[in-house]
N, C-alpha and C positions, 0 to 999 in steps of 0.2 A: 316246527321245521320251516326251511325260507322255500318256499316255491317255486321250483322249476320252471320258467315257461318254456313253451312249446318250442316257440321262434326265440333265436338269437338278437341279439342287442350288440351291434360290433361299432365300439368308440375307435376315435384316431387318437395316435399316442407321439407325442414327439421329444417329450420329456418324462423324467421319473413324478414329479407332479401333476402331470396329465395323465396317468397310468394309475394315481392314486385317487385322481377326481372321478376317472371313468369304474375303478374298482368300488368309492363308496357310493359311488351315486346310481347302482342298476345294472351297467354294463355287464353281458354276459360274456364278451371276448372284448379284446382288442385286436389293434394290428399296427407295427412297430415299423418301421427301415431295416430291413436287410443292411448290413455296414457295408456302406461303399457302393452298394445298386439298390436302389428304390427312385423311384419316381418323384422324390422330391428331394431337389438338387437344395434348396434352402433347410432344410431339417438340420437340427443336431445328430449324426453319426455316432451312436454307442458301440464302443468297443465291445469284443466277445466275452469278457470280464461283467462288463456293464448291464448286458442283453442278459447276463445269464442270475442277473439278480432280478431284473424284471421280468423275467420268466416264472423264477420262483418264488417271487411275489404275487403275482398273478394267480397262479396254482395254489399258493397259500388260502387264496381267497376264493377259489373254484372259479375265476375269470382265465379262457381259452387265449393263445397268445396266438395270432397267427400273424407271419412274417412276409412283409410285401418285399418280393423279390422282382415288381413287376416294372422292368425296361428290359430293353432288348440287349443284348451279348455280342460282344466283339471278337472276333476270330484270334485274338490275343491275349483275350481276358480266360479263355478255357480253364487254364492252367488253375489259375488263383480262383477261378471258380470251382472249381474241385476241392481246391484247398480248403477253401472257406465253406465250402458243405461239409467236410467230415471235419470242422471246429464246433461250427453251427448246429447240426442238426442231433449232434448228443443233449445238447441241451431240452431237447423238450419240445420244441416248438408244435402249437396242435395243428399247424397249417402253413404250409410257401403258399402265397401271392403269385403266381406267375402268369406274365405275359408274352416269352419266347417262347415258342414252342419247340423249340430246338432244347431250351433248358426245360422243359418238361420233361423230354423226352430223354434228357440226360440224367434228373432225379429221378426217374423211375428206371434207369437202369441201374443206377449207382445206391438206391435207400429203396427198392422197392414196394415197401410196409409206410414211405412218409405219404403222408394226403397232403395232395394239389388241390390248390384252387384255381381256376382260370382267372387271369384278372380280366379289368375292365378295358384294359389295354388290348385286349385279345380282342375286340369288337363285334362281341358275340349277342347278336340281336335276334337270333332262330335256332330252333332242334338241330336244325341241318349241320350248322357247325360243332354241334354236341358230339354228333353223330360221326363226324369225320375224325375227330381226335376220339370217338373210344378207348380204343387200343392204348391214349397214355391212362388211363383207369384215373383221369380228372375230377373228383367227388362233387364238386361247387361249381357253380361259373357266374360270376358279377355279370349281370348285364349292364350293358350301356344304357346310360343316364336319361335315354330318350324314347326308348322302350316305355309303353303305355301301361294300361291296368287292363285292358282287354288282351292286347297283345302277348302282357305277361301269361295270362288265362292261357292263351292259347298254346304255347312255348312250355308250356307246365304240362298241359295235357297230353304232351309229347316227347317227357323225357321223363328218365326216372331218379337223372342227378338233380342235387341241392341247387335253389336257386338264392342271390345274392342281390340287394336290390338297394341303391342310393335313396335315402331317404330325405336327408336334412345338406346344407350345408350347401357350398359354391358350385353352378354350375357351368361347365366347358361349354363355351358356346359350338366347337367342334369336338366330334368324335373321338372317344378316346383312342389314340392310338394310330389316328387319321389327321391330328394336326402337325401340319409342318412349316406355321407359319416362323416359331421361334429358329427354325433352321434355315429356312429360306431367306431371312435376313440378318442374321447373327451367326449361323454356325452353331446354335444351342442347341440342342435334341430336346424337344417333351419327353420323347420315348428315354431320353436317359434324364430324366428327372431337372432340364435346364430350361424350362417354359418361360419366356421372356413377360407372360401376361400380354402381349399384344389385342387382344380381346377386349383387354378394359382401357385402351388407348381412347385418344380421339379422332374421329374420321370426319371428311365429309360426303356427301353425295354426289357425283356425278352421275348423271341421266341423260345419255345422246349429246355427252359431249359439254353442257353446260351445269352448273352448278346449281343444285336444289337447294333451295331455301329452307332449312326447316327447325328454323327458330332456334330454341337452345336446346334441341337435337343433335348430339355428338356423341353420345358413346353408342353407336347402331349395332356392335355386335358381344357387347352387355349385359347376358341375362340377368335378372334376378336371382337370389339367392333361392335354392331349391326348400321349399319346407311340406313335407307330406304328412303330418301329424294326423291330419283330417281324415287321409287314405288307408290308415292303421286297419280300421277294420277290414275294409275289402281287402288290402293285402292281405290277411291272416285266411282272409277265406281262399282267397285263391290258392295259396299253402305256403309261399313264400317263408323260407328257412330263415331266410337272415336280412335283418334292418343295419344298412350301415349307412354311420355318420361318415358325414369328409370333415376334414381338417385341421392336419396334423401341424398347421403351421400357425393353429388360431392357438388362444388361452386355457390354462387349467378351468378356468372356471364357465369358458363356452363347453369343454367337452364337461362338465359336471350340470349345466343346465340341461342340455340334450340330452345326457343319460336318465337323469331325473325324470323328465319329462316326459320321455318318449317309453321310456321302461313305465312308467303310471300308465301310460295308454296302453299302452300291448295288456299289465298285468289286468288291468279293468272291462278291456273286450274280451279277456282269455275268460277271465272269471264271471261275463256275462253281466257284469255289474255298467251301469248308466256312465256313458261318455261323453259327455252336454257340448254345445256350442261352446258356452262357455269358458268349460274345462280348455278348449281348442283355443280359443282367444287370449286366458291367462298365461297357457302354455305357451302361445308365439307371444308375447307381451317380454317375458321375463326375457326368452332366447332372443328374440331380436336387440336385448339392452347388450350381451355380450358380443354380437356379431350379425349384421345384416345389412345387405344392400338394397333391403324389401323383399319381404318372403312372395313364391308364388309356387303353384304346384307344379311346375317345370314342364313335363312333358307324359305325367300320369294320367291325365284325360286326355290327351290327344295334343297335337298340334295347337298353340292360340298366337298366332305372328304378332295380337295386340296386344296382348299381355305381359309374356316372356319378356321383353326388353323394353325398360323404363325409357331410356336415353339419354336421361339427365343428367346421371352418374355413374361412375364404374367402383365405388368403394364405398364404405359402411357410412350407414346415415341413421341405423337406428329401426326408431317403431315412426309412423308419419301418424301426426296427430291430430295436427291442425295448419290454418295459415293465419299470417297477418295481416289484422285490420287496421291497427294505426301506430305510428310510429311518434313517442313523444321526445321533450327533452333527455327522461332519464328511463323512462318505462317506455315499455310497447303494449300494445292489446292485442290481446290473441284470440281466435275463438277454436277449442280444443273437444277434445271427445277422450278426452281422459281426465276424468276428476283427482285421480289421486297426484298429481303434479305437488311436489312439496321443494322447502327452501333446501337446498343443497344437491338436487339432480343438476345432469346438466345435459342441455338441451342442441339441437343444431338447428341454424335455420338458412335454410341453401335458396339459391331461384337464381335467374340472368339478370343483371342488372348494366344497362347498356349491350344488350347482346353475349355481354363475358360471363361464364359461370361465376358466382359469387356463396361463398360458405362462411356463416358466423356462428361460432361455437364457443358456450361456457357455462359456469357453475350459475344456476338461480342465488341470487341472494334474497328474493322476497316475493311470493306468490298471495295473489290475492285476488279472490271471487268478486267478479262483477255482477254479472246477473247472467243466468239459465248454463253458458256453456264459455262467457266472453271472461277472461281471465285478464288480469293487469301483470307484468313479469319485471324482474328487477336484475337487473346486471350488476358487476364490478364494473370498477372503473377501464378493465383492461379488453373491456367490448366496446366497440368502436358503432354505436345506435344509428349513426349516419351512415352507416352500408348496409342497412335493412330495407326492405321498402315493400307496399303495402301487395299484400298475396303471395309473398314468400310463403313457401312450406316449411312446417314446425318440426320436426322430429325432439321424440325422447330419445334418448344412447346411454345416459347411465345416473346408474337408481345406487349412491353409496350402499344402502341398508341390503338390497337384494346383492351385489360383487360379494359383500361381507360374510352374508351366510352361507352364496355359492362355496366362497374361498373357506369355511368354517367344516365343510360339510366334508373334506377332506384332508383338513388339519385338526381339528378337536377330534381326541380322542374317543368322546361320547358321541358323536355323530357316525364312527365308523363302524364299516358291514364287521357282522359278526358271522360265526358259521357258528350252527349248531349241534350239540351233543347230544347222547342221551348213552344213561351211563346205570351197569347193571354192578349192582354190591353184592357178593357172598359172603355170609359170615358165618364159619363154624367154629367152635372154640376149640385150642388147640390146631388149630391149622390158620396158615397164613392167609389173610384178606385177599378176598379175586374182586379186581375191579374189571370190567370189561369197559370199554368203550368206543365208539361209533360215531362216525360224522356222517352215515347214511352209505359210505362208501369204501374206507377204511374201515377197519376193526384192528382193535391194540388189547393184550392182557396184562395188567399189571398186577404183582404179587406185594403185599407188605416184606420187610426183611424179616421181619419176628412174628412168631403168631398171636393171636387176638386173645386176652383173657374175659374170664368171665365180668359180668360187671358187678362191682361190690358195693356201690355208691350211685350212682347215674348212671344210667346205661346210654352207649349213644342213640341218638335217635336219626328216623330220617331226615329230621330239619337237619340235625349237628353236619350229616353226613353233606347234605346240601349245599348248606354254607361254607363249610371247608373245601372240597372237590369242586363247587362252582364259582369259587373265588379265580376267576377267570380275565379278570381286566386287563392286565399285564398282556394278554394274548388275542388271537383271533376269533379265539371261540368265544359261543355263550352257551351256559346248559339250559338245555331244552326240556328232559324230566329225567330223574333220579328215581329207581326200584333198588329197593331192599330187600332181602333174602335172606334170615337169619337164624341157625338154630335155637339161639337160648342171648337174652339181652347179654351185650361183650362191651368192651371196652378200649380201646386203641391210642396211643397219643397222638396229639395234635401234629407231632412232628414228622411222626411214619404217614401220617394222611397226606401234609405238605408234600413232601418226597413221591407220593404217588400223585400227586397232582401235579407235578413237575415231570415225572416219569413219563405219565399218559400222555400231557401235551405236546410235548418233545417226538415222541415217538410218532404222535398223528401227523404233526410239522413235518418230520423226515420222510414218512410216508407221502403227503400231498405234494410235495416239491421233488420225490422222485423223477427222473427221469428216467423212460422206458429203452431199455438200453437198443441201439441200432446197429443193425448188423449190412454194411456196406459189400457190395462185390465191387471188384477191381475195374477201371475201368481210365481209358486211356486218351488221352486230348489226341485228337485228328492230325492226319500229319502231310506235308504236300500231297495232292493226288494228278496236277496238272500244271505243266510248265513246256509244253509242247505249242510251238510260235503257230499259231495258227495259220489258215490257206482259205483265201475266198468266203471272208466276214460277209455275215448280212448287214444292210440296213434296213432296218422296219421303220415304217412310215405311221405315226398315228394323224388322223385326218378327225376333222370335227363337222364338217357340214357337206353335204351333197354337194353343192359349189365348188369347194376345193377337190371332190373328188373330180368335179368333172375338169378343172385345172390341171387335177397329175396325171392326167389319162395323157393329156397333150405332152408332157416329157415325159413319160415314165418309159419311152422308149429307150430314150436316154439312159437309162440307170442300167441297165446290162443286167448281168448276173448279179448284181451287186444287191440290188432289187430284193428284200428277204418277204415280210410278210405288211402289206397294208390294213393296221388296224382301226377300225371306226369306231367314232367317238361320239357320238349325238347331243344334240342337248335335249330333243323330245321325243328321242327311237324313231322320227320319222324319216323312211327314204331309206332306212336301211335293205330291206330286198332289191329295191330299184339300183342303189351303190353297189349291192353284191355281183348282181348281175352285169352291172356294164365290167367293173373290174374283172370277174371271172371271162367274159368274151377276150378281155385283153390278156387273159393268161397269165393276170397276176392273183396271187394266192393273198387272200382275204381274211381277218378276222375284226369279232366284234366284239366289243371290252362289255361288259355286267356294269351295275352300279355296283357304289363303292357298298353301299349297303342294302341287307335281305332283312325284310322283316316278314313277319308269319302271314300270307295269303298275296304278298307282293310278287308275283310270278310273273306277271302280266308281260315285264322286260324280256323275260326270262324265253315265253313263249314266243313275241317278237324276233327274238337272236334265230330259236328253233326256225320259224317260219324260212327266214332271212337264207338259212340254209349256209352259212360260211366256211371254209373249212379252219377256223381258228378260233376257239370263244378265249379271250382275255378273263379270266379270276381277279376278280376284285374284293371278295371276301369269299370267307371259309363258307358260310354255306353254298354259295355256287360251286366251287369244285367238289361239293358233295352231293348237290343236286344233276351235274352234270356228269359224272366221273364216270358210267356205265352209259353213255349217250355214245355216240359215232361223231364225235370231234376230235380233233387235237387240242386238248386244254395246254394253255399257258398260264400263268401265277402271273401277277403283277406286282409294283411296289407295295402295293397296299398291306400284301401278308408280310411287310415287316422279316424279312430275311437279312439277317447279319451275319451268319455264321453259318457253316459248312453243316453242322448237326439243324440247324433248321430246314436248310435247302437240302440235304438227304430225306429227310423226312417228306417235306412237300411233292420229291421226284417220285418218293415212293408210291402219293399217290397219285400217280398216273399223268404225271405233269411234266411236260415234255421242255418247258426253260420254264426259268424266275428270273425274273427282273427283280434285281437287287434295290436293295432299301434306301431313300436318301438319307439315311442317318448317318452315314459311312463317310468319311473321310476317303482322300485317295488312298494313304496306306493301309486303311480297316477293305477296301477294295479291294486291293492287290492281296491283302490276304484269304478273303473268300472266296476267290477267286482260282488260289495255289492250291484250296483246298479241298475244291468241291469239283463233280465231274467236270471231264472239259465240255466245252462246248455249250454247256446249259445256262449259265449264267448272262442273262441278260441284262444290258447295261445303257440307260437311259444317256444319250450324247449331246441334249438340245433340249431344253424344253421350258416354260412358265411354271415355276412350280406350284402343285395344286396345294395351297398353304391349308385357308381352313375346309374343313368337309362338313355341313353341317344341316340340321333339322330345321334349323331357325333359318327362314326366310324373309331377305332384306327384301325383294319386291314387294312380299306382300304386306312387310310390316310401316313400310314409309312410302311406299306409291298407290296404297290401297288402304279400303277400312275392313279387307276381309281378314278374318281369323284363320282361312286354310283353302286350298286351291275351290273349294265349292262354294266360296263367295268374294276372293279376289280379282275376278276380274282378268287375271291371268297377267297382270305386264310384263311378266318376263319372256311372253313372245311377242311382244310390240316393242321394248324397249334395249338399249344396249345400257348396263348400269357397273360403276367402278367405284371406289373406295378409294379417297384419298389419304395416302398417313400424314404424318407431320412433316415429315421429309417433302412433302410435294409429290410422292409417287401414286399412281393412278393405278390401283390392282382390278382387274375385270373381277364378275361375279357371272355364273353363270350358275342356271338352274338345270337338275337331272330330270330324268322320266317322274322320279317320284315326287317331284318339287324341293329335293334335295339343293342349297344352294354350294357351290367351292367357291374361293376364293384365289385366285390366279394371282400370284406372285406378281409385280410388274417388269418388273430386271430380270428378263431372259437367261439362264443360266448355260455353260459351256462346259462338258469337260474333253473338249476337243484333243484336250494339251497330255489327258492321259490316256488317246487312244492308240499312239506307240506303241507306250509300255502294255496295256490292255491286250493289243493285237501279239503282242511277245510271249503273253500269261496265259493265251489259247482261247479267250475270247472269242466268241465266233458271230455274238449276234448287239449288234447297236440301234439302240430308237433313236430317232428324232420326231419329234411330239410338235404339231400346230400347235396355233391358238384362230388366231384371224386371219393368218395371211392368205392372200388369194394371188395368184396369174406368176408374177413375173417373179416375185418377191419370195413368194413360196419356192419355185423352180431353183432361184438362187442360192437358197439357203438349202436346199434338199441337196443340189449338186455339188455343193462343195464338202460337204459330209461325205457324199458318196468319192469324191475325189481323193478325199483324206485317208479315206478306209482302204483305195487302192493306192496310195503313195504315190502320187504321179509327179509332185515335184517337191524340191526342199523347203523348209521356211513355208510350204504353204497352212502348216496348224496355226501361227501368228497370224498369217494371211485371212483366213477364214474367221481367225474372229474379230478380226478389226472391217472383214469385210459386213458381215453381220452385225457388227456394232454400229457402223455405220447406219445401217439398214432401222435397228433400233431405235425408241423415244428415248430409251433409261442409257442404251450400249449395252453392254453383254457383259454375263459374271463369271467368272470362274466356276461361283455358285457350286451346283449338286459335287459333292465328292473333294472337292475340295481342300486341301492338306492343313489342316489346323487340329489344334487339339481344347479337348473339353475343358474348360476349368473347374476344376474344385470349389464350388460356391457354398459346399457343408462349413459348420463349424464345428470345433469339436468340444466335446463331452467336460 
């Protein structure tokens, strides 16, 4: 029989080829696109027709199908989200993907018996967020990509649901579900599967203002491709449920390498059997020929700021082998660390030549040993030998002979998984033949039509019986052992055998592609609940350094009632009791925002805020408003929880969350809808701000202003230095660092939605931020006052006024930016 393991095997599937790589090559599950929401806006989109043949393919083959449903829900989309769950979920599916928890909280009232999985999108890096969503009965939850091997330990020993763990494949240099660079300059949602890739652009460095040098240094926020092959064992120990691949947008034959591979490893630490160096080295050898931008192990040991990001490149280059030594008329010399280099691979070979990146890529036509490691290499004519030059790096990318048996390994027949049988004979004469049989899971009886006679001549045997019943090929199965049971030697035709051989398999097929029938309650899309013009809007102030608080103290006279809550924003929690304090003298009511993320023994912020004593903590992720939720504060939600929809923000008030500051994924009409539909008054709505684009682990001070690997030997520059990122455009984005050495990355173009705070104030709106970044004295004052002017209508024409007065004020001018009236495109193809 095939063996079970312990832990799951979860391949990416983006095609019916890739579904067949990942089924013969190991995989225990997959995970597919929901049609029309998933996270990856470039996938092919299978129709419900489509989804439900690879469901039952899947199931044929005992591979688990679970369906990533994981972007966030637009207060419009309800409807057809309904719809499309009682099309979808008769099919089978062993698992939704979800990252709204508002659509959590919707499939568990509407399929109460479907298993959720939390996505990665849900950015859950602690118990404490486990713990706040119980109540939707969430069996799984993917942690984010940056979560440790220690960390996970810890997180494990603190909850009793399935964990989900990235193993191989592309890593986000931002948090998932925390980037909002592809929106803050495009309009694109990550959270709705429209990621512009911004990360693997080119940047440069500025540091106080002038420009760092740092050679052919460009791609700074870059990671490496994740590969944790090595970490198999310690994950199994920790108990880790599930190994998932990324990359639904790579090749059949990258998800048929990884399955291969990484299923060998799991099955060989499960069975206690030797997992060598080597075995490790063959295994990233072959995967990196199908996809890689240089394996490293991401973020499973900890923090490495000199590792994680190469900078040389942002896309596949292969395995690195060697560099060059000399460059001839028709040949180059290489000195390499791979012996098996043969004529028809083909090779890259990248470096700066004058400063500009330079890439030469093609087929070997002729390899040949020099001596110890120094190889001679031979091009086509259509390699151009003059753009090489000496110490370029060598990469291999692809090995014909290995593509071929990848691609073999899920089109040849005789390569593919079989499931196994085991099949019980009765024979009594005069009674009809009982065949029983069993895939471990199923059981099927099959009768002959006619009864079995005596035998007069041959009697069948168990080989006859063997051969005939386990002529098998045509199908999924293979027999695994044949018992016989007979009263007195009988005899049967060949053709009544056939017909049972057909019977049984048929029958087991119908059985394993069942689907488990679902029983739906009724349940009803949300409908206006607030249209009442609101009276006497807040403005909240978020402030980022003791400096500027002591700037708003000097107008904050000025602001009248108008005045809602001042939230602080730190870059290293220091100063916060000493800011609470002067504020609270002045009678203005005080809060202090969390980091954006919790990880397990990261409290340290947490007790800082307590000390601080404010009366407002800002939530920045799920396990703060579970860590806080029974404290003596007024908790606020922030954008970070990704609130798009009325069934999200119902859910967050419930716990004890007194506003949300809605999502920047929102358009202004996806606004104005969450807005009709959710309490009044709670709904908080950012008016001004730098958008905080990426949110990430991976720190640029310490990776190019320092040689330290992690705050306890970098030197710290991010409190001596001001540091920005220039894109291609010429825009200058800040970078700043959190408490935990967390870096964001600050949008440069100011965003406005000034234009929709009429309509806002009309829809019951009651509470508007305006977010700093640098500004200080006059500039700040300026910009604060004319918000607050706008929110009391003091004169016409002043929403134009304010933002041209502000653009003025600005390096970039001002955007429309956050909320915005545009709509997504369609970037799927279809099926």
């Amino acid at each position: 029989m095939l063996k079970s393991k312990k832990s799951e095997l979860l391949l990416p599937v983006g095609n019916m080829n890739m579904c067949l790589a990942a089924i013969h090559n190991g995989a225990d599950a997959i995970y597919v696109g929901m049609p029309h929401f998933n996270a990856r806006g470039r996938t092919t989109d299978f129709d419900v027709a489509q989804l439900k043949e690879m469901i039952e393919t899947c199931h044929l083959y005992g591979v688990r199908v679970n369906l990533a449903f994981n972007v966030v829900i637009f207060q419009d989309e309800i409807p057809a989200v309904i719809s499309l769950l009682k099309e979808v979920l008769p099919l089978g599916p062993d698992a939704l993907i979800v990252q709204d928890v508002g659509l959590a909280k919707l499939v568990r009232e509407m399929a109460p018996n479907q298993v959720i999985h939390g996505s990665t999108q849900m950015t859950v890096t602690n118990h404490e967020a486990m713990s706040l969503l119980d109540d939707l009965k969430i069996k799984r939850f993917v942690l984010g990509r940056e979560v440790s091997l220690p960390e996970m330990r810890a997180i494990k020993e603190k909850t009793d649901r399935e964990l989900e763990v990235f193993v191989h494949g592309a890593l986000c240099v931002a948090y998932s579900g925390q980037c909002f660079t592809s929106e803050s300059i495009g309009g694109r949602s990550a959270n709705r599967g429209q990621c512009a890739q911004s990360c693997r652009l080119e940047y440069e460095m500025i540091v106080d203002g002038q420009k760092r040098d740092l050679g052919d240094l460009k791609y700074l926020v870059s990671p490496k491709d994740l590969c944790g092959i090595a970490e198999i064992p310690e994950l199994l120990d920790i108990g880790i449920e599930s190994f998932k691949v990324e990359g639904r947008l790579k090749t059949p034959e990258y998800v048929a390498s990884a399955a291969k591979n990484y299923s060998e490893a799991i099955n060989r630490v499960e069975d206690k059997k030797q997992f060598t160096k080597k075995d490790i080295e063959n295994a990233k050898t072959e995967m990196s020929l199908t996809y890689s931008r240089g394996f490293f192990s991401g973020w499973l040991h900890g923090v490495d700021h000199q590792e994680l990001v190469d900078g040389t490149f942002g896309a596949h280059r292969g395995l690195e082998i060697g560099k060059v030594l000399k460059v001839e008329a028709k040949v180059i010399v290489v000195e390499i660390n791979y012996p098996n280099l043969k004529n028809g691979d083909g090779v890259l070979i990248a470096g700066a030549v004058r400063g500009k990146k330079t890439e030469i890529g093609g087929m070997l036509y002729a390899v040949k040993k020099l001596t110890g490691t120094t190889y001679e290499l031979t091009f086509g004519k259509d390699v151009d030998l003059k753009k090489i030059q000496l110490g370029m790096i060598v990469y291999f990318n692809h090995d014909a002979v290995v593509e071929k048996k990848l691609t073999q390994s899920y089109t040849d027949k005789n390569s593919k998984k079989r499931m196994p049988l085991q099949i019980k004979v009765e024979a009594n004469i005069g009674e009809q033949l009982k065949v029983t049989v069993t895939d471990g899971e199923h059981e099927v009886l099959v009768l002959s039509e006619g009864e079995i006679e005596a035998a007069k001549d041959r009697p069948l045997t168990k080989g006859d019986l063997a051969e005939e019943l386990g002529a098998l090929g045509a199908t999924c199965f293979i027999l695994d052992e044949l018992q016989m049971k007979s009263s007195a030697p009988f005899f049967i035709h060949q053709k009544s055998l056939k017909k049972i051989r057909r019977d049984f398999t048929e029958a087991l097929m119908q059985k394993r592609i069942e689907a488990p029938e679902v029983i739906f309650n009724d349940v009803a899309a949300p409908v206006v609940v607030s249209t009442v013009k609101s009276v006497g809007a807040k403005l909240n102030v978020m402030l980022r350094e003791i400096s500027q608080v002591k700037d708003f103290i000097e107008f904050s006279d000025s602001l009248g009632s108008t005045l809602g809550v001042v939230y602080l924003d730190y870059e290293f929690g220091k100063g916060y009791a000493e800011s609470v304090t002067m504020l609270k003298e002045k009678g203005i009511k005080v809060g202090i925002a969390t980091t954006r993320i919790l990880k397990p023994n990261e409290y340290y912020n947490f007790k800082i805020i307590e000390r601080a004593n404010p009366d407002v903590i800002l939530c920045r992720n799920l396990g703060a408003v579970y860590y806080f939720q029974d404290k003596a504060f007024e908790l606020r939600g922030d954008f970070s929880l990704n609130v798009t929809n009325s069934m999200t923000a119902d859910y967050f008030l419930n716990k004890k969350l007194a506003t949300l500051c809605a999502s920047y994924d929102l358009n202004s009409n996806q606004l104005f809808d969450l807005v009709s539909h959710s309490e009044m008054g709670r709904i908080e709505v950012t008016a001004h701000q730098y958008m905080p684009s990426f949110h990430m682990e991976h720190c640029v001070f310490a990776a190019f202003m320092s040689e330290g690997s992690s705050f306890r030997d970098c030197g710290k520059p991010c409190e001596e230095h001001r540091l920005e990122l220039k894109d291609q455009f010429g825009n200058h984005h800040q970078i700043r660092a959190d408490q935990e050495c967390r870096n964001t990355m600050f949008n440069a173009v100011p965003q406005s939605a000034a234009k929709l705070i009429p309509t806002l104030l009309e829809r019951g709106v009651m509470e508007f931020r305006f977010e700093s970044l640098y500004e200080r004295g006059a500039e700040l004052a300026k910009k604060v006052m004319g918000y607050k002017n706008l929110l009391e209508n003091k004169s016409q024409g002043l929403t134009q006024e304010i933002i041209e007065t502000i653009g003025v004020l600005e390096k970039y001018g001002v955007s429309d930016g956050t909320h915005r009236d545009r709509e997504y495109k369609d970037r799927k193809k279809s099926q």
